[in-house]
C-alpha positions as CSV (number, residue, x, y, z in Angstrom):
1,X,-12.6,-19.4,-73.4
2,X,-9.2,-21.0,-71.5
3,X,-9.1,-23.2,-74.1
4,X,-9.1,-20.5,-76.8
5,X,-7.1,-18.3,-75.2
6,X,-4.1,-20.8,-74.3
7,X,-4.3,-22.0,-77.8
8,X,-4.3,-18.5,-79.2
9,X,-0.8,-18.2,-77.6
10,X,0.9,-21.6,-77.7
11,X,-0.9,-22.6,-80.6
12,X,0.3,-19.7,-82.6
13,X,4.3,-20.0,-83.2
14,X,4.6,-16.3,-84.9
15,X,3.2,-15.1,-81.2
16,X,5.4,-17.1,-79.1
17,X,8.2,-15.2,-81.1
18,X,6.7,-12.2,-80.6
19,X,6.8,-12.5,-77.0
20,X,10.8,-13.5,-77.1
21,X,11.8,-10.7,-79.3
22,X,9.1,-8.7,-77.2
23,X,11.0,-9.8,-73.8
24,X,14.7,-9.3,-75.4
25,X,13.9,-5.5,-76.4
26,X,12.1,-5.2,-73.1
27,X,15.3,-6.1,-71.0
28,X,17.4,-3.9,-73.3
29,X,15.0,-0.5,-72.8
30,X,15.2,-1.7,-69.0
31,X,18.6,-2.1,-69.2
32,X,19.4,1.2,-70.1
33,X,19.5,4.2,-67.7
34,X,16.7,6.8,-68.8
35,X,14.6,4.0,-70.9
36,X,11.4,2.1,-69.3
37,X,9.0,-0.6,-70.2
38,X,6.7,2.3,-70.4
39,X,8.9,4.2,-73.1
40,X,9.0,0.4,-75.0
41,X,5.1,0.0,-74.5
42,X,4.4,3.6,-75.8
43,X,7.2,3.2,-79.1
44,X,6.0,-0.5,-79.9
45,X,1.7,0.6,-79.8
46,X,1.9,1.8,-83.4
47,X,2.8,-1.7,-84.0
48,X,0.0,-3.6,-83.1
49,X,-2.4,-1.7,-84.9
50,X,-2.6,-4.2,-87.4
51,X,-2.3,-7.6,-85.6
52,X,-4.7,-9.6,-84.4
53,X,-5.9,-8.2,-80.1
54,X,-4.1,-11.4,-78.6
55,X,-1.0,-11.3,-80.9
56,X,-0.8,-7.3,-80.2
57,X,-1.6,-7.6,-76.5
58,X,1.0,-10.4,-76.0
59,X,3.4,-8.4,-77.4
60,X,3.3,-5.4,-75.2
61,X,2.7,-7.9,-72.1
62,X,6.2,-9.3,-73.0
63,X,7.9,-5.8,-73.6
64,X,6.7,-4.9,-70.4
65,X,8.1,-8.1,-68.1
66,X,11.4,-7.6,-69.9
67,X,11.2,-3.8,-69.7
68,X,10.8,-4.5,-65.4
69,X,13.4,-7.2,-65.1
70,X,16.1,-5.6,-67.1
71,X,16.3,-2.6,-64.6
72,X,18.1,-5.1,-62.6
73,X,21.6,-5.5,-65.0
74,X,22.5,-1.8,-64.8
75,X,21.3,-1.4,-60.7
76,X,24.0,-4.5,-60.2
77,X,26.7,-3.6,-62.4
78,X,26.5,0.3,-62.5
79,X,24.7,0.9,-59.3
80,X,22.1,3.2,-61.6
81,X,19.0,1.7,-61.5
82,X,17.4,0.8,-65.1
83,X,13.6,1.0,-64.2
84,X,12.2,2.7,-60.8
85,X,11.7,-0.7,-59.9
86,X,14.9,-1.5,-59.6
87,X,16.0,1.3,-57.3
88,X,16.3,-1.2,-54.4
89,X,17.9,-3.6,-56.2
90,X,21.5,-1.1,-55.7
91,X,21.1,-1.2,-52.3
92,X,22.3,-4.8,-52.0
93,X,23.1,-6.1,-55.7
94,X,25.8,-3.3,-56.2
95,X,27.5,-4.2,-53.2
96,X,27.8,-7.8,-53.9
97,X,28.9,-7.0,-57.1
98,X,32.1,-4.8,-55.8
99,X,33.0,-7.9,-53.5
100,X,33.1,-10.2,-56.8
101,X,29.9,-11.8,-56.7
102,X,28.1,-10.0,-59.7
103,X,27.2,-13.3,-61.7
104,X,25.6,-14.8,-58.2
105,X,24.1,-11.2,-57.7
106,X,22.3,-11.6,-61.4
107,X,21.2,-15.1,-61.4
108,X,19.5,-14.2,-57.8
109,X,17.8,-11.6,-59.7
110,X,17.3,-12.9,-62.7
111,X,15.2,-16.3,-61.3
112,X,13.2,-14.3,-58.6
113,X,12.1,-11.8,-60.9
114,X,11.2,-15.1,-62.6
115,X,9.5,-16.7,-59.8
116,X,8.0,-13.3,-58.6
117,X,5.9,-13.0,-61.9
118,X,4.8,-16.5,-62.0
119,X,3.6,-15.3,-58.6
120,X,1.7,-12.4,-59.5
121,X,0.0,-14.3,-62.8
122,X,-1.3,-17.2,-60.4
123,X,-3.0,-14.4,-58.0
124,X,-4.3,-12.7,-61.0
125,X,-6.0,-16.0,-62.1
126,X,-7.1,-17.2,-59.1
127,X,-7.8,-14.0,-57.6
128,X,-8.7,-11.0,-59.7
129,X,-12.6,-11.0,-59.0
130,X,-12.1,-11.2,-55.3
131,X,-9.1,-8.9,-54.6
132,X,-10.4,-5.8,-57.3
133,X,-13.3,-5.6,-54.9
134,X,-10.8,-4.8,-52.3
135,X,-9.3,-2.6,-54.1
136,X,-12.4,-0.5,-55.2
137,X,-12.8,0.2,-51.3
138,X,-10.1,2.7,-51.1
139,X,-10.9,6.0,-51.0
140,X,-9.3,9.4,-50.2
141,X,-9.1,8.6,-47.0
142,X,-7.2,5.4,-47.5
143,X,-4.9,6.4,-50.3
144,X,-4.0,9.2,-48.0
145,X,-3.1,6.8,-45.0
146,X,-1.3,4.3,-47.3
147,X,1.0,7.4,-48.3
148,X,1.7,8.0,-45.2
149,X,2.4,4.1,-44.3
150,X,4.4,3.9,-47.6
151,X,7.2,7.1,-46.3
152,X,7.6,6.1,-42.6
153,X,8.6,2.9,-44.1
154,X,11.3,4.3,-46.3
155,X,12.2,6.8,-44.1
156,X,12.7,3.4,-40.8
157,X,14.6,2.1,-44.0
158,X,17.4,4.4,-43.4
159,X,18.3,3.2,-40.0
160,X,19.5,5.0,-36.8
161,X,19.5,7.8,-39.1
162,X,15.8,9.0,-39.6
163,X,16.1,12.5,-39.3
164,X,18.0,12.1,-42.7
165,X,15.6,10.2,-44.0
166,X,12.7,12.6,-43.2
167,X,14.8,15.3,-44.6
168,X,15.1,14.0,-48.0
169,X,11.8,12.4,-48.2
170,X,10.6,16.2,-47.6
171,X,12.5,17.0,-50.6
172,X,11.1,14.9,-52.8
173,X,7.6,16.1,-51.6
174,X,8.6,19.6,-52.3
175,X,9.7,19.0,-55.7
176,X,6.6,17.0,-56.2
177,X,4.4,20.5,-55.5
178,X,6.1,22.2,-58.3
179,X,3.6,22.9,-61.1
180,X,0.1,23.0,-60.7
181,X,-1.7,22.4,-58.0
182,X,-3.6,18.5,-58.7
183,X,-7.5,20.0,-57.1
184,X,-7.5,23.6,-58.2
185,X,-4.5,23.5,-60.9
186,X,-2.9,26.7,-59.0
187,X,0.5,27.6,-60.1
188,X,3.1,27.1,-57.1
189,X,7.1,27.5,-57.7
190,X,7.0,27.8,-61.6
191,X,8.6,31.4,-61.7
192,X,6.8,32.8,-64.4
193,X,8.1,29.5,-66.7
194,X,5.7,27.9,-68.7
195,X,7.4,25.0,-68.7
196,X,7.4,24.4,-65.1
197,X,3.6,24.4,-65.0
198,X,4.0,20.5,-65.6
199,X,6.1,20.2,-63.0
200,X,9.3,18.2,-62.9
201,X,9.2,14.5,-64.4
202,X,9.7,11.3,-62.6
203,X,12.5,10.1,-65.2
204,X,14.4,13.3,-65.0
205,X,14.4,13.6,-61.1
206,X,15.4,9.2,-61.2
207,X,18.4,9.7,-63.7
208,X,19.8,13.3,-62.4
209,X,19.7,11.5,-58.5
210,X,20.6,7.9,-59.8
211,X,22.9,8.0,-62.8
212,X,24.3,11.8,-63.4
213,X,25.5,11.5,-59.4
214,X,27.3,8.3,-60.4
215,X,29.0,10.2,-63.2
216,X,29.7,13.0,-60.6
217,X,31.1,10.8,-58.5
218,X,33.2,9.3,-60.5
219,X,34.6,12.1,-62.3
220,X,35.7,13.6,-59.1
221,X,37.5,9.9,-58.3
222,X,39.5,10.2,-61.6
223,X,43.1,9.5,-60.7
224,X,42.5,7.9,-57.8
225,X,43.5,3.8,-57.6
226,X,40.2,2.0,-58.9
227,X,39.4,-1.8,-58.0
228,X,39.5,-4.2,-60.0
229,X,35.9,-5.9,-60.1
230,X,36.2,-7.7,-63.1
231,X,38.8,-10.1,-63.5
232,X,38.7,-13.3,-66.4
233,X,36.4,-15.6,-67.2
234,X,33.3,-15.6,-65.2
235,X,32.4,-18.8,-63.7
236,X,28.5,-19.8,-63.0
237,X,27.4,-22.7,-61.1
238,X,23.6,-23.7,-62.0
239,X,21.3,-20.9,-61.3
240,X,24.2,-18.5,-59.4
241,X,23.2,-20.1,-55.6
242,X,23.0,-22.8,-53.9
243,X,20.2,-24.7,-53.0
244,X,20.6,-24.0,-49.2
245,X,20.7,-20.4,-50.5
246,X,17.4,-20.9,-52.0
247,X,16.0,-22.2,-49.0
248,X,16.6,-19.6,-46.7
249,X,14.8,-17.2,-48.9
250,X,11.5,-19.1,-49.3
251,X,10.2,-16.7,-46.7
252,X,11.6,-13.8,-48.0
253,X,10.4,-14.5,-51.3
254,X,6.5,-15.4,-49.9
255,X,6.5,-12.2,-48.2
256,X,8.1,-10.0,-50.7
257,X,5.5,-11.8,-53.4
258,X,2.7,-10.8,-51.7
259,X,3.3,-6.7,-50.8
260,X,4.5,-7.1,-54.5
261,X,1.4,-8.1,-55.9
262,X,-0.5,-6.3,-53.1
263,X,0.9,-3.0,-54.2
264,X,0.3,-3.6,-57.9
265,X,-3.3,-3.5,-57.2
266,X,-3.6,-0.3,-55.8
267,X,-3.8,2.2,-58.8
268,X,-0.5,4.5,-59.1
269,X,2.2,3.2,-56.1
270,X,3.6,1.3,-58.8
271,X,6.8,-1.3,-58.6
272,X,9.6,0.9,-57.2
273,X,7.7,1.4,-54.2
274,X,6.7,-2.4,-53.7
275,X,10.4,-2.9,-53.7
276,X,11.4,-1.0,-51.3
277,X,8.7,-2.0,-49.1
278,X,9.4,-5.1,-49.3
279,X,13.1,-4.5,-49.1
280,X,12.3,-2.6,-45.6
281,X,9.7,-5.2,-44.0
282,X,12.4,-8.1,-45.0
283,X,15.4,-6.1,-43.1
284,X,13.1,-5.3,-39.9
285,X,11.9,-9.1,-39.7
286,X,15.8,-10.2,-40.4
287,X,17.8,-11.6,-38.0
288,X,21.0,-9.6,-39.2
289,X,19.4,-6.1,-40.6
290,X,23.1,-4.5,-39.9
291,X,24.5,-6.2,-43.0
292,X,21.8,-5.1,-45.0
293,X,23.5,-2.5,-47.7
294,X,26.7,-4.4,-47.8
295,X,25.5,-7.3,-49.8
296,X,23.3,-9.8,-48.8
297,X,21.3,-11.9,-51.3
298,X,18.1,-11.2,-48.9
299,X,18.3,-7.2,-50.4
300,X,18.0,-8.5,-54.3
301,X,15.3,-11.3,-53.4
302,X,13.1,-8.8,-51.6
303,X,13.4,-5.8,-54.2
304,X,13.6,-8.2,-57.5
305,X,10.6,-10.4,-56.4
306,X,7.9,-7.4,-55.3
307,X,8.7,-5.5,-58.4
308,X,7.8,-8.1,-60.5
309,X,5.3,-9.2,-58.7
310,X,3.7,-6.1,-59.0
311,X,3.2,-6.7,-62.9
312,X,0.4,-9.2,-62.2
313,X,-1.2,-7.3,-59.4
314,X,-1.4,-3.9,-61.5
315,X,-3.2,-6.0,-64.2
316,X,-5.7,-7.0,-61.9
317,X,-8.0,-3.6,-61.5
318,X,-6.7,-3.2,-65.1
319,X,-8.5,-5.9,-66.2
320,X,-11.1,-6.0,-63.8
321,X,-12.1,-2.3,-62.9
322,X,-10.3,-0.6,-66.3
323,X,-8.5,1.3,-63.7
324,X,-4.8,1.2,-64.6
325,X,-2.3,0.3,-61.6
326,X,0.6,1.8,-63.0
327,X,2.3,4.0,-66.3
328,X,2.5,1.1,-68.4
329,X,-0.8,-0.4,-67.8
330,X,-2.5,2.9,-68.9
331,X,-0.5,2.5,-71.9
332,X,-2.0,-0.6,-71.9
333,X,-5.4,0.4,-71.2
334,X,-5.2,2.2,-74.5
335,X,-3.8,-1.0,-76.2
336,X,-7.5,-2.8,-75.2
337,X,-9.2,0.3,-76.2
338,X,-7.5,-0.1,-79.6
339,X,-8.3,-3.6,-80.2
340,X,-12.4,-3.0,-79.5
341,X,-11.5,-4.9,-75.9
342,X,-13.4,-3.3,-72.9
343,X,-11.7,-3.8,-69.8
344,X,-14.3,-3.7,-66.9
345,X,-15.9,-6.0,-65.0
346,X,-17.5,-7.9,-68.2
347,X,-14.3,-8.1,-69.9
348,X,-14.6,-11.8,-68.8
349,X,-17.9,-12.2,-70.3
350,X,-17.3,-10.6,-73.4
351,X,-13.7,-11.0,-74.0
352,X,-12.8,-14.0,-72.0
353,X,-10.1,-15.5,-74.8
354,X,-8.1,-12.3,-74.5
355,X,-7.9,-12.4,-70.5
356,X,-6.9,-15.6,-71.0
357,X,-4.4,-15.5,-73.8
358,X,-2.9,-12.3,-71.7
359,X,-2.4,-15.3,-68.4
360,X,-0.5,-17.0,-71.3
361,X,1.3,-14.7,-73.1
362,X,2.7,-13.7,-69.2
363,X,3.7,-17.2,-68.4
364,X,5.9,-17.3,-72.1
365,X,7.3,-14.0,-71.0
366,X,8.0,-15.3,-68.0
367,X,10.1,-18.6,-69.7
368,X,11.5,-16.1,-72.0
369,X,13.1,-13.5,-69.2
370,X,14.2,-16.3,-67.7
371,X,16.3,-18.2,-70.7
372,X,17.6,-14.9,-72.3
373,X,18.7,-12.7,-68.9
374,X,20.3,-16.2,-67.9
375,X,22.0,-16.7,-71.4
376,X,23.3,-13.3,-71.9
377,X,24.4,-13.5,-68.0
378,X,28.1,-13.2,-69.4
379,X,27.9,-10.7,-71.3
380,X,26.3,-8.2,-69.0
381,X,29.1,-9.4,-66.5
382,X,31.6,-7.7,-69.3
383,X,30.2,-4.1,-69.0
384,X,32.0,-4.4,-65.7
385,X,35.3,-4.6,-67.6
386,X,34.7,-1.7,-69.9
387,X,37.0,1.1,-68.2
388,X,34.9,4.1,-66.5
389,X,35.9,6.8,-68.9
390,X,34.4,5.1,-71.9
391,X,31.4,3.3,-70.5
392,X,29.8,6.7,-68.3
393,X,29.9,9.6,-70.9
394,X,27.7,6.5,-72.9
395,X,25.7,6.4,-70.3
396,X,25.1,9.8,-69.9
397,X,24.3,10.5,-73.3
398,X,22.1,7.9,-73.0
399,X,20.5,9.1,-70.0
400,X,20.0,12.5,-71.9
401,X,18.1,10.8,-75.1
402,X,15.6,9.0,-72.0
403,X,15.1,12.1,-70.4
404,X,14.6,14.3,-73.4
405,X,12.2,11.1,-75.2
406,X,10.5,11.2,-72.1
407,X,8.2,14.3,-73.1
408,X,10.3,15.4,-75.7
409,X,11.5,18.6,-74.0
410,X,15.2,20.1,-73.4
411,X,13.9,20.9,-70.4
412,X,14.2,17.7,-68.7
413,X,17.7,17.3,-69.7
414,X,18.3,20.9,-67.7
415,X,16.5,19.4,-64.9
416,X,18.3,16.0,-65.0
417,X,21.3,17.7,-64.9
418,X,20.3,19.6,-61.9
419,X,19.2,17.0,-60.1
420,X,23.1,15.2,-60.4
421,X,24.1,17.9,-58.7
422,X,21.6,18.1,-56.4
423,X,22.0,14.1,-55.7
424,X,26.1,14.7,-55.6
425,X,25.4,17.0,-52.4
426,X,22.7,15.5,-50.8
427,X,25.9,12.5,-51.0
428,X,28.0,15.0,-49.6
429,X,26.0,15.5,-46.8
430,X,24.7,11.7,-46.0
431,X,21.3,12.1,-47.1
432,X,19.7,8.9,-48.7
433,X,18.3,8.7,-51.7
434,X,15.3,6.4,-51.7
435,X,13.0,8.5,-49.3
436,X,13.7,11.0,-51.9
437,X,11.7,9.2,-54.6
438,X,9.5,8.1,-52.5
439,X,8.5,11.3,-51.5
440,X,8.2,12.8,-54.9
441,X,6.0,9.7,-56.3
442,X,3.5,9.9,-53.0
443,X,4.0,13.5,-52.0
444,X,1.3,14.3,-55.4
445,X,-0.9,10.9,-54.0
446,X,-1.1,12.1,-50.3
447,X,-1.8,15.8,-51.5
448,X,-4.4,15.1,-53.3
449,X,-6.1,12.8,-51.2
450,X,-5.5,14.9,-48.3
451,X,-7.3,17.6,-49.7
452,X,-10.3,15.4,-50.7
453,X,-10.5,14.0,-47.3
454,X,-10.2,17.9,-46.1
455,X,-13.4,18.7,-48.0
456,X,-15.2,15.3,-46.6
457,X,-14.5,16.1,-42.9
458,X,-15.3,19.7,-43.5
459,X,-18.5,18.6,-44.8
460,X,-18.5,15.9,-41.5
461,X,-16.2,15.8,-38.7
462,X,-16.5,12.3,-38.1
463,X,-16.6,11.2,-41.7
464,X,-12.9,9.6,-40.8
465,X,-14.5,7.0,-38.4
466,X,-16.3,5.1,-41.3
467,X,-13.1,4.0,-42.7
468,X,-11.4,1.2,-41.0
469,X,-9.0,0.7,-43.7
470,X,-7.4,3.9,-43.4
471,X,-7.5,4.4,-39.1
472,X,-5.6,0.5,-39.6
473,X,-2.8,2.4,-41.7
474,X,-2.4,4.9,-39.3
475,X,-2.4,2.9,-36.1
476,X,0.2,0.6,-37.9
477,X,2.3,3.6,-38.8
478,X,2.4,5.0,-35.4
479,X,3.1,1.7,-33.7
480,X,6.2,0.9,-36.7
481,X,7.6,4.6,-35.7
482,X,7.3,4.0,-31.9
483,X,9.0,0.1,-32.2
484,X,11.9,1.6,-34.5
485,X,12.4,4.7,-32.4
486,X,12.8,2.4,-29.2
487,X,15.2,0.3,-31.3
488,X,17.0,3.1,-31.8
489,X,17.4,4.5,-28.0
490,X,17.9,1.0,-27.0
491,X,21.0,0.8,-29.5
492,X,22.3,3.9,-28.7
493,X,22.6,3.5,-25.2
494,X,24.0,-0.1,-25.9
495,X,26.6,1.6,-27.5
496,X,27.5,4.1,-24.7
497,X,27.8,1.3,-22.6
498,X,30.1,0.0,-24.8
499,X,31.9,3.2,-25.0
């Protein structure tokens, strides 16, 4: 069955093609603020019908790596994030990009999202058996905890500054209750609008924060002196770094790997919270976390490696359990349905050649990310030079079409454009953005869970106590809060000293 399912891929030279041109549209729907690899999954589905399981399959595989590293060209040169998963990508690419370092900023991104799917696809061969059974442990209990884990971490992420960064991660939990209720589908905060009862969308509440504030922003700069980022030809040694470069990021890129591909396998955290996870563990553990945010390559290793790390890890209980780990792999779950392929635990029995023509049709993707991001590296560079008043009202109508072909409602492009101006204030007032997101992707995942567990220790008081998984969250949590708060005293009276 590897045999047969290699061959089906390599052997076939209309696949391999289908998997470039696959990968190119993926990096442009990623590319674009307000498109996803999910939105290229969902559009390109139709298409498969009538190929062949492996050819369709590897098709969709290779919109969705180009669909996750594309999300990097637009969070470097625009500082709007393409995908979710490349929200921390800004925090470090778009500052190396203002100081003139955009094209060393993009290969760095480009070859670890590279290397970071390789990654995942080598634990998803070697490992899937093994690490779904993990996986299939967690419960409410423990989905609950890792929600928990997953804010205090963004919220450390902010710095000295964590009563900011609980107050926005609360409001993206609030938004997140809007609509109905996830255990009893109770109404809360719709105001008598029907549409609300769906609550507010992921994409809509991502652009109006990420891309309309930028457009805000920018408007209210107009007339003021602009710098120059762009300036002649662009000039690209090898891969964008240098080789000591490279070696001082082998540890960062091991680290950021693994909570990458750990993350993917846990249904519904998805890659935009593996990045910035990883981008928070690799700050605390660096030796200069102060410079973090200005532009350090150590930022868009961390956030560019997890995220597409991820890909391999959500295919795992995909594959595995038929329990998808993110959007795109439910899409894809429907894909195998389509093509007569039962995921499940005897997908490898019964369908071993398509398993294995999916570990192929990844590693070509891979190759194919690699050659076109790197090839078209100049011309992304160029969007820098296109002046601000003709490149953002593109954008935004852009934005607009993603929001609007999201679920095909006006509605999201009136909450989009709330959300800009919700984003532009929250700006006004210092409050990060990230916990934000966070909190609105986990605030539903904690809710729910919480309320299961409610019912299990109602039932049982001590039903907590036979989960170690979850109690290990929590005791981690506490003892990550009390380490960063004493950082924080011990700063702050440094600096009064200093005073």
């Amino acid at each position: 069955m590897f045999i047969e399912g290699f061959s089906a891929v390599f052997g076939n030279p209309m696949t391999v093609v289908l998997i470039f041109f696959g990968v190119a549209v993926g990096i442009v729907f990623g590319a674009i603020p307000g498109l996803t690899a999910t939105m290229a999954v969902v559009m390109f589905l139709p298409l498969t019908y009538t190929m062949s399981p492996i050819m369709g399959i590897a098709l969709l595989i290779a919109l969705y790596i180009g669909g996750t590293s594309g999300g990097l060209i637009s969070a470097i040169l625009l500082n709007i994030p393409g995908t979710p998963s490349s929200v921390a990508t800004c925090f470090d690419g778009r500052p190396l990009a203002l100081k003139g370092e955009a094209p060393k900023a993009l290969g760095i991104g480009i070859f670890y999202s590279f290397i970071g799917t390789i990654f995942g696809v080598i634990v998803m061969m070697l490992l899937a058996p093994i690490v779904a059974n993990i996986a299939i442990m967690f419960g409410p209990f423990e989905y609950c905890a890792l929600a928990i884990f997953s804010l205090s971490l963004v919220i450390m992420l902010t710095g000295k500054d964590m009563i900011r960064g609980l107050m926005a991660a609360l409001i993206g939990m609030m938004l997140a209750t809007a609509g109905l209720a996830p255990i009893d589908s109770a109404r809360r905060f719709t105001f008598g609008n029907a549409q609300m009862n769906s609550g507010f969308q992921l994409l809509a509440v991502l652009i109006g924060l990420y891309a309309i504030s930028e457009i805000l922003g920018a408007a209210e700069d107009v007339g003021k002196p602009q710098a120059q980022i762009y300036k002649g030809k662009v000039k690209i040694k090898g891969l964008g770094f240098s080789m000591n470069e490279f070696r001082s990021q082998i540890s960062n890129f091991l680290y950021s790997a693994a909570i990458g591909t750990g993350i993917g396998i846990l249904p519904g955290i998805g890659g935009g919270t593996a990045g910035m996870l990883s981008y928070t563990f690799v700050k605390n553990k660096s030796k200069y976390p102060e410079k973090f945010g200005t532009g350090v390559i150590d930022g868009v290793v961390a956030s560019e490696t997890s995220n597409n790390a991820c890909i391999g890890g959500a295919l795992i209980p995909l594959l595995t359990l038929g329990i998808p780990g993110d959007g795109t792999t439910a899409v894809l779950l429907g894909a195998l349905m389509v093509h007569n392929v039962a995921a499940g635990p005897l997908i490898f029995q019964k369908n071993g050649a398509v398993v294995y023509a999916i570990y192929a049709a990844m590693i070509i993707g891979s190759i194919a990310m690699l050659v076109i991001e790197y090839a078209g590296i100049r011309g992304f560079i160029k969007v820098l030079a296109i002046p601000k008043q003709f490149l953002l009202p593109v954008v935004m109508v852009l934005c607009f079409v993603g929001a609007f072909g999201n679920s095909n409602r006006l509605f999201d492009i009136y909450c989009t454009v709330g959300f800009g101006i919700l984003a532009f204030l929250m700006r006004k007032g210092g409050l990060p953005f990230p916990p934000v997101i966070l909190g609105f992707i986990l605030g539903p995942l904690f809710e729910s869970n919480f309320r299961r567990a409610s019912q299990f220790i109602a039932i049982d008081p001590m039903a907590w106590t036979a989960h170690p998984i979850a109690i290990a969250f929590i005791v981690i949590t506490v003892v990550l809060l009390a380490l960063n708060i004493r950082k924080i005293i011990k700063n702050s009276k440094k600096e009064e000293k200093a005073v």
